[in-house]
ROMARKOL-960080 format. One record per residue (C-alpha): residue number from 1; x negated, y, z. Coordinates in steps of 0.001 Angstrom, whole numbers, plus 500000, padded with zeros to 6 digits. Layout:
BEGIN
{NUM {X Y Z}}
...
//
This chain:
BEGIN
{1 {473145 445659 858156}}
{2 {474128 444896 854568}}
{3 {477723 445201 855196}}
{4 {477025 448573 856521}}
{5 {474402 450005 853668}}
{6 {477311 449037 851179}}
{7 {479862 451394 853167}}
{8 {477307 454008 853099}}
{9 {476684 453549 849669}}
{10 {479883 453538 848524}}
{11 {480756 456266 850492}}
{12 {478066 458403 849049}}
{13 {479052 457325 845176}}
{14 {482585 458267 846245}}
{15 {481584 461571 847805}}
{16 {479000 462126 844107}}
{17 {481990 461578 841946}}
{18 {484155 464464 843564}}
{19 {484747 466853 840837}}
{20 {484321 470757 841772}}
{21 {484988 472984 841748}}
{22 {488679 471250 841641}}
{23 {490225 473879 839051}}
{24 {489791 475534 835729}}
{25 {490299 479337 834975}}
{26 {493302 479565 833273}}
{27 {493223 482278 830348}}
{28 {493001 485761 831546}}
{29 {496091 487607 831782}}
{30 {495301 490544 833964}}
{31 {497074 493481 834023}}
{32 {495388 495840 831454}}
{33 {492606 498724 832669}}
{34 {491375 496234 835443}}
{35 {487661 494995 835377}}
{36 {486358 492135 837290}}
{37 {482761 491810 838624}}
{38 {481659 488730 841011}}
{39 {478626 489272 843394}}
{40 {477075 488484 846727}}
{41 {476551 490692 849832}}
{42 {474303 490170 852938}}
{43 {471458 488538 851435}}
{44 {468236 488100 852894}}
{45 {464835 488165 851722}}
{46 {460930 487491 853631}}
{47 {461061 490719 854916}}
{48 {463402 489345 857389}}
{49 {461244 487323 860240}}
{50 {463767 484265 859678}}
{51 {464592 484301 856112}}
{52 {461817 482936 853299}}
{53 {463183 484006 849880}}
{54 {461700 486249 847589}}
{55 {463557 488717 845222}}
{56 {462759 487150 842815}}
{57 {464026 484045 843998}}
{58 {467233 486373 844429}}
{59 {467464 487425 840944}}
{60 {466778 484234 839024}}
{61 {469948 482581 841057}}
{62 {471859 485203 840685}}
{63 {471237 484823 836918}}
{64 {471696 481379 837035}}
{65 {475416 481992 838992}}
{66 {476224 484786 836340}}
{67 {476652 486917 839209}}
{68 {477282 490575 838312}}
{69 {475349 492009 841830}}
{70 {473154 491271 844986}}
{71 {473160 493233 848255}}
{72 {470451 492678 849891}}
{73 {470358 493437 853851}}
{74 {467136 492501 855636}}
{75 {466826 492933 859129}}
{76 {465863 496860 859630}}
{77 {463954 496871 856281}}
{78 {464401 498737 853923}}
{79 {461049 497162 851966}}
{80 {462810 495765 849023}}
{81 {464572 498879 847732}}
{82 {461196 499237 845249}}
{83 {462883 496487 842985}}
{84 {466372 498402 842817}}
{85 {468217 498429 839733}}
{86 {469244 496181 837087}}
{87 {467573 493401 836168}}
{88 {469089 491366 832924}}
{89 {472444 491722 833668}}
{90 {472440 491367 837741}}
{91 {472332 494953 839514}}
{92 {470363 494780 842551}}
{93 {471039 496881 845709}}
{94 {469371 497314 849060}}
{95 {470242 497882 852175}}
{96 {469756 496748 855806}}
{97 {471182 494718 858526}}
{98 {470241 497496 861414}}
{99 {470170 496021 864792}}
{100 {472157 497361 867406}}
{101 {472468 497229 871141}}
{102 {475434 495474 870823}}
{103 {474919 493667 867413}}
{104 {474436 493568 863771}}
{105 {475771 496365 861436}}
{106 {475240 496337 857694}}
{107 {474580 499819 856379}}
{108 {474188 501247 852634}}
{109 {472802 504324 851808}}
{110 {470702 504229 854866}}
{111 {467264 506332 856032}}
{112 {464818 504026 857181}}
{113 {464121 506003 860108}}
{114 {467385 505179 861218}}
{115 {466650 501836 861260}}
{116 {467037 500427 864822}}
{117 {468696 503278 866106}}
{118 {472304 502969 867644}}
{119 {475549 503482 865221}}
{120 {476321 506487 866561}}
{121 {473026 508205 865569}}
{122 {473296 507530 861780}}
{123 {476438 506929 860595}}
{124 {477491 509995 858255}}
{125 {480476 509944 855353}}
{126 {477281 508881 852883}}
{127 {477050 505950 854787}}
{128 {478549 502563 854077}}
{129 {478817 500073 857304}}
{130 {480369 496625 858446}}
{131 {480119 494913 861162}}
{132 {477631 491483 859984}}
{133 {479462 488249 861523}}
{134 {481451 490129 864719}}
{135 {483064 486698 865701}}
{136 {479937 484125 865409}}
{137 {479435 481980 867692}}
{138 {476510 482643 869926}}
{139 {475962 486072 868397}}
{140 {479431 487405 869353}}
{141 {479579 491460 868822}}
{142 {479983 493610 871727}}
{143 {483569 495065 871273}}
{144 {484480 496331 874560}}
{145 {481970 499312 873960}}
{146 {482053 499972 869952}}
{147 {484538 502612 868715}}
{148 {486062 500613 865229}}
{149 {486226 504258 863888}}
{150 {482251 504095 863314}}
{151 {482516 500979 860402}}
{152 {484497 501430 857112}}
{153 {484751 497038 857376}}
{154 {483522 493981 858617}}
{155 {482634 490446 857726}}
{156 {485924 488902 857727}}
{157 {483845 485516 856391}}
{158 {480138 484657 856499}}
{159 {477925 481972 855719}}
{160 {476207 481510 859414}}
{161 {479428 481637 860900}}
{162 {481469 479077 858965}}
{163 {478514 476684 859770}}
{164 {478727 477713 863251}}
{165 {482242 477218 864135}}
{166 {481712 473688 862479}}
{167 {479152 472898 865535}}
{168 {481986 472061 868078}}
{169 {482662 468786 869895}}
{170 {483156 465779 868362}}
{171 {481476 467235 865566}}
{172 {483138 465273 862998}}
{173 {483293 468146 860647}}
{174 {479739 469072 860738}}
{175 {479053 464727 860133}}
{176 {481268 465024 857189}}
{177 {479464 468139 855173}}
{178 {475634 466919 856340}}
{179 {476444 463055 854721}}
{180 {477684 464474 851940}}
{181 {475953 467645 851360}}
{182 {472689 466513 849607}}
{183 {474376 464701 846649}}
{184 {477316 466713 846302}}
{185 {477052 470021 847926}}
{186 {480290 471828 847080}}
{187 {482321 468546 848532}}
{188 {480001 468829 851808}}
{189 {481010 472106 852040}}
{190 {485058 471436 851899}}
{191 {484085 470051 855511}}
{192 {483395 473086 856689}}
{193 {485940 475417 855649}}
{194 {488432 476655 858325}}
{195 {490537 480185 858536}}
{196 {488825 482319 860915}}
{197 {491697 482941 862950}}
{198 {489512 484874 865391}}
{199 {488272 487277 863018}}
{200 {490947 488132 861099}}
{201 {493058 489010 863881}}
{202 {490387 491532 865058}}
{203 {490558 492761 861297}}
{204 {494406 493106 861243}}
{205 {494003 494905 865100}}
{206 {491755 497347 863750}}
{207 {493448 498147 860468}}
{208 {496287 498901 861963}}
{209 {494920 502052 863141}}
{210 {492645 502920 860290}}
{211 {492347 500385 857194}}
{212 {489334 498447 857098}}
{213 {487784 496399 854413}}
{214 {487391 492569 854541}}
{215 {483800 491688 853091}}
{216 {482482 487984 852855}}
{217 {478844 488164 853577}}
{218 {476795 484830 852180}}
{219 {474112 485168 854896}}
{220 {471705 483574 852660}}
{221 {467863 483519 854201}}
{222 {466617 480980 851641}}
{223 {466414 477817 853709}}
{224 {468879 476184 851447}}
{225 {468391 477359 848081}}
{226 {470038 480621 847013}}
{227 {471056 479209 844011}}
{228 {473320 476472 845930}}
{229 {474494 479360 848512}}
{230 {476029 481539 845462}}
{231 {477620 478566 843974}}
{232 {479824 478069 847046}}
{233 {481555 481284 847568}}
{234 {481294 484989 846553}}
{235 {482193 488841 846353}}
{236 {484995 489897 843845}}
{237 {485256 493665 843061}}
{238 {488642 494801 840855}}
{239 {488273 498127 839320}}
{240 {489691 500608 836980}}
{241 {487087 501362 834774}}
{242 {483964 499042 833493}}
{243 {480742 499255 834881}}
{244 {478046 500846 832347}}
{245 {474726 499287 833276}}
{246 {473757 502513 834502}}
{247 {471941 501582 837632}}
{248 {472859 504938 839382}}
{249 {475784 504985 838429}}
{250 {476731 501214 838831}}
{251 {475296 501515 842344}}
{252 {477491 504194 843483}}
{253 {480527 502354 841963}}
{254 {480270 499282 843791}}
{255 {479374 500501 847017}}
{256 {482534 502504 846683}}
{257 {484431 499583 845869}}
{258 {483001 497927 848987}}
{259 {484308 500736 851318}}
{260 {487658 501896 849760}}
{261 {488294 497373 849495}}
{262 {488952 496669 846181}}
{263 {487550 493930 846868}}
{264 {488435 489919 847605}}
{265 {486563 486984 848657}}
{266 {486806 483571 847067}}
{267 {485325 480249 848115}}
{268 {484276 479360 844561}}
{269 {483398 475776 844849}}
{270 {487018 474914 845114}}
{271 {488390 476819 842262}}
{272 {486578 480131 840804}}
{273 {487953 483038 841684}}
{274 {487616 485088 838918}}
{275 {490947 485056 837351}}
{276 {492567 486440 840449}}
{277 {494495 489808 840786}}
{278 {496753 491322 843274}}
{279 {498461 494693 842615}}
{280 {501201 496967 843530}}
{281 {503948 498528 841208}}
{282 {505652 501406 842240}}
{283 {508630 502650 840031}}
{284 {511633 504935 839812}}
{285 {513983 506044 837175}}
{286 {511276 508948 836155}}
{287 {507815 507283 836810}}
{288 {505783 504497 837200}}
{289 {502614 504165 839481}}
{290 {500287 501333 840064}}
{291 {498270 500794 843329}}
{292 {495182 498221 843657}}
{293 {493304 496706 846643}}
{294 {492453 499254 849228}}
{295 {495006 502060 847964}}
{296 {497326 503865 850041}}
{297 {500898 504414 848185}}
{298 {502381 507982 850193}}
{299 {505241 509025 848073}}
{300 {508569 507716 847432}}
{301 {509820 505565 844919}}
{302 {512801 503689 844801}}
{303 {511121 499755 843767}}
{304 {508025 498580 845118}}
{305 {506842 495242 843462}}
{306 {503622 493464 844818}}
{307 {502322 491156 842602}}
{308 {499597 488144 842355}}
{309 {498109 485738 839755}}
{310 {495837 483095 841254}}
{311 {494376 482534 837474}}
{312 {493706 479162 837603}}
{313 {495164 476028 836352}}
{314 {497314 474299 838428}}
{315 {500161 472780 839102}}
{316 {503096 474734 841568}}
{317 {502302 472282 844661}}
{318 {498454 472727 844672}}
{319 {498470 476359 845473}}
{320 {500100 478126 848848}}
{321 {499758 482251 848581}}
{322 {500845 483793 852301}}
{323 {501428 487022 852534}}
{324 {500305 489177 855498}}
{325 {502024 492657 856535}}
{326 {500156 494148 859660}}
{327 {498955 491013 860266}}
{328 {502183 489042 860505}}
{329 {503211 486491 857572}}
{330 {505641 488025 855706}}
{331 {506188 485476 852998}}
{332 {505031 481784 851634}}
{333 {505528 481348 848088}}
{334 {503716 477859 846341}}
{335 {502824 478402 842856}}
{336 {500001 480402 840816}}
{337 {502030 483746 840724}}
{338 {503510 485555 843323}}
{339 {506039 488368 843086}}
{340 {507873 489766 845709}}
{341 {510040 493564 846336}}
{342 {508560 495402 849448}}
{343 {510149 498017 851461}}
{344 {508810 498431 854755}}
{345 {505437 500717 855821}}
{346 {502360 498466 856361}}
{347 {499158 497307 854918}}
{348 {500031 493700 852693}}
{349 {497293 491385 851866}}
{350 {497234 487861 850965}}
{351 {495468 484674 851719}}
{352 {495510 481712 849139}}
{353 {495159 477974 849952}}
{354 {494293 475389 847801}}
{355 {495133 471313 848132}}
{356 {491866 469553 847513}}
{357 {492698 465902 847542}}
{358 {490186 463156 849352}}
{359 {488835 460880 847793}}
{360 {490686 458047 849346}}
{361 {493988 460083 849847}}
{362 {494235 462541 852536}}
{363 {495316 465690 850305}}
{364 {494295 468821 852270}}
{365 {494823 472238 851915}}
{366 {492408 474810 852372}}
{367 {491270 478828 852560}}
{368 {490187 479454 849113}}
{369 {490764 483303 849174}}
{370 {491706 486588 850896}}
{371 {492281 489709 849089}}
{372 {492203 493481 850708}}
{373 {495600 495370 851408}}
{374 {497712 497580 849370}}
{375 {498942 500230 852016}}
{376 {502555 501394 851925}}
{377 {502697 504764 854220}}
{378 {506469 505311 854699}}
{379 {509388 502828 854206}}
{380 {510951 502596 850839}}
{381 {514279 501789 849614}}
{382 {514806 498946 847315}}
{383 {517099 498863 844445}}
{384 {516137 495000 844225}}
{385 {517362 492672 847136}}
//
């Protein structure tokens, strides 16, 4: 018995001492006239039967995480849209996570007498809607009788599910995170981070035909504390022009970035995710034209350049970006940047992995982000091979 509470404690000191998140921001060299803001979506509050969290609660982690924004999405409530607006620096927005017959739809810009009505019954241009953890196990949404044309995204990551998928035989994974969760949280949960294959193949299906936009939804309910939750992963919005701390105005803005996609998601305990960029130069001998997350590029031009910056500090073997056209992996460069000519029609995102190293050895890499697409809608020919 002694033997064995001096494993376990020096397995717990071990797992204490893990540094994270793993990497430093390197200084910020993003391309100029782009604005980053960091936030959470699908957040839950006591107006949801299983959720205990107040919004004030909300608000003071949110401070705490220097998040920019909270979207708030109780189940078919609407109750918490009195406290909309700034407060400090963190914008607050409401919505709800309506139930449907066939599962869980996050909506913005909702009626409450909607609420608890079918998709098909409220969902107007106004309206912004994703599908709320399609793939989670146990709470799988019905598919086979949903027309994708209804949502403008879905929940390519959330909170629930990540636990969730960790809950399968032999349950090693789900071991690792809970024994080392309550000293070191963000090294507990390394354990449970896996690509959801699933989903993103369903979002890659369904943006073929019409793009969609890949949201990470936290899922917080305030059983572990929010201020923990937001430290682990969150929202990124990229946009032209800086917010103004107008709440109005503000509001409008982001929900727009949330439905056009110029958004990514980051898992923020390995590395923060706030130096990141991904953008699309278009060029030929007359003009120049640049296209961000979630645009569509329709004319011709003779180059077509995507490029990437992982800002962070690291070395050329600790990063992996992938790059996805349609769905397929295009190209694998290791490094912090990525550059790379593009001329064939499709929608291009990327996925980043990151090698965290264990503490005995053991290096592993893992998802750390996904970005939206930049859309090319005709093929293009290259002057550079």
């Amino acid at each position: 018995m002694v033997s064995l509470a001096i494993v376990v404690g020096l397995t717990q000191l071990l797992g204490f001492l893990q540094r994270f998140p793993r990497y430093r921001l390197a200084p910020v060299e993003r391309p100029k006239g782009l604005y980053h803001y960091r936030g959470q979506l699908h957040v839950h509050t006591r107006h949801s039967k299983d959720a205990t969290g107040s919004i004030d609660e909300i608000l003071r982690a949110a401070a705490q995480e220097k998040q920019d924004f909270v979207v708030v999405l109780d189940h078919n409530s609407l109750a918490a849209a009195t406290r909309e607006g700034y407060h400090g620096n963190v914008l607050l927005i409401v919505g709800a996570e309506a139930s449907d017959r066939r599962g869980h739809i996050a909506a913005l810009n909702l009626a409450a007498p909607s609420l608890g009505r079918p998709i098909e019954r409220w969902k107007t241009p106004s309206v912004t809607a994703w599908l709320t953890h399609p793939m989670q196990p146990g709470r799988r949404f019905d598919l086979e009788r949903f027309n994708p044309a209804l949502v403008d995204g879905l929940e390519i990551l959330n909170g629930g599910s990540i636990v969730k998928r960790a809950i399968e035989f032999p349950y090693t994974r789900l071991a690792a995170a809970l024994y080392f969760y309550p000293l070191n949280p963000s090294y507990g949960a390394t354990f449970l981070l896996s690509r959801p294959d699933e989903t993103l193949a369903l979002w890659d299906r369904w943006s073929a035909t019409t793009r969609k936009t890949g949201l990470f939804g936290i899922d917080a309910h305030g059983r572990v504390s929010y201020r923990r939750s937001f430290a682990l992963a969150s929202t990124h919005l990229l946009l032209d022009a800086p917010l103004t701390h107008n709440a109005a105005d503000d509001r409008r803005r982001v929900i727009d970035a949330i439905k056009k996609g110029r958004v990514y998601s980051a898992f923020d305990a390995l590395a923060p995710g706030d130096g990141f960029w991904f953008v699309g130069e278009a060029r030929n001998f007359a003009r120049r034209q640049r296209v961000l997350m979630g645009d569509t590029l329709r004319e011709n031009y003779q180059v077509v350049a995507l490029r990437a910056d992982a800002g962070l500090q690291v070395g050329d073997g600790d990063l992996r970006f992938h790059l996805f056209r349609d769905g397929v992996e295009v190209a694998r460069r290791a490094g912090k940047r990525f550059r790379i000519v593009v001329s064939t029609r499709g929608c291009y995102r990327i996925e980043v992995e990151l090698r965290v190293r264990g503490m005995l050895g053991g290096d592993r890499f893992l998802p750390w982000l996904f970005s939206n697409a930049i859309c090319l809608a005709k093929p293009f020919s290259s002057l550079l091979r």
